[in-house]
N, C-alpha and C positions, 0 to 999 in steps of 0.2 A: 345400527341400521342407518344408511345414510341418506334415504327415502325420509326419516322423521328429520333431517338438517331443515329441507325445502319443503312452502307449503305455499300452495299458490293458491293468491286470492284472503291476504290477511292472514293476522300471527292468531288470530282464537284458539288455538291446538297447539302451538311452540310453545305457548307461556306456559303452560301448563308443564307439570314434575311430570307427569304420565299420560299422554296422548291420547286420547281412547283408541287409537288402533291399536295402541300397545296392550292395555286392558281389552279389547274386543279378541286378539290374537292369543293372548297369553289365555284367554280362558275357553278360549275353542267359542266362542259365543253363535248363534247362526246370526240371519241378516235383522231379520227383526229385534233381537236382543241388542242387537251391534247399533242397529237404528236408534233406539231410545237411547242408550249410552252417548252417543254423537251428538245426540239434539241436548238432552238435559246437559250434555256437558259444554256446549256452547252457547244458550239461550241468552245469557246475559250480557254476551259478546259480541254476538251477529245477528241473531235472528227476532228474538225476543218472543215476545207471545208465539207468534207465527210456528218458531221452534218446539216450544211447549205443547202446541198442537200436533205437531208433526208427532212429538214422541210419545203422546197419547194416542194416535191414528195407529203408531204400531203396536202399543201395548193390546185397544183393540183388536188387532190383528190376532194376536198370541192367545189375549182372551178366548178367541171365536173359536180358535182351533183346538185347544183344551177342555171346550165344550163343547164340540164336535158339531157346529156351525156353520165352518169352513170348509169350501169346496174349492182344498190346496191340492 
């Protein structure tokens, strides 16, 4: 794929053996799933706490809606 060559805006995802797009794609994941893979996979890179929050906000999410909370 040569979409994973270029990544704009910092290497956080190139250093890596496996991109999580590559992981979010390869396991059919939806967007919420996909979300937390992205943050927890670059927290220590770029975002820091801020990111860790972010991919609790959509674990939340996924929570709500397996508990039937969510009005998706």
């Amino acid at each position: 794929m040569d979409a994973l060559k270029e990544q704009i805006g910092g290497d956080h995802y190139r250093s890596r053996e496996i991109q999580p797009i590559e992981f979010i794609l390869a396991n059919k994941m939806g967007f919420c799933e996909g979300s937390v893979v992205k943050y927890v996979t670059r927290w220590q890179d770029k975002g820091g706490v801020e990111d860790l929050r972010k991919a609790k906000h959509y674990l939340e999410f996924l929570l709500e809606k397996e508990e039937g909370r969510a009005k998706v």
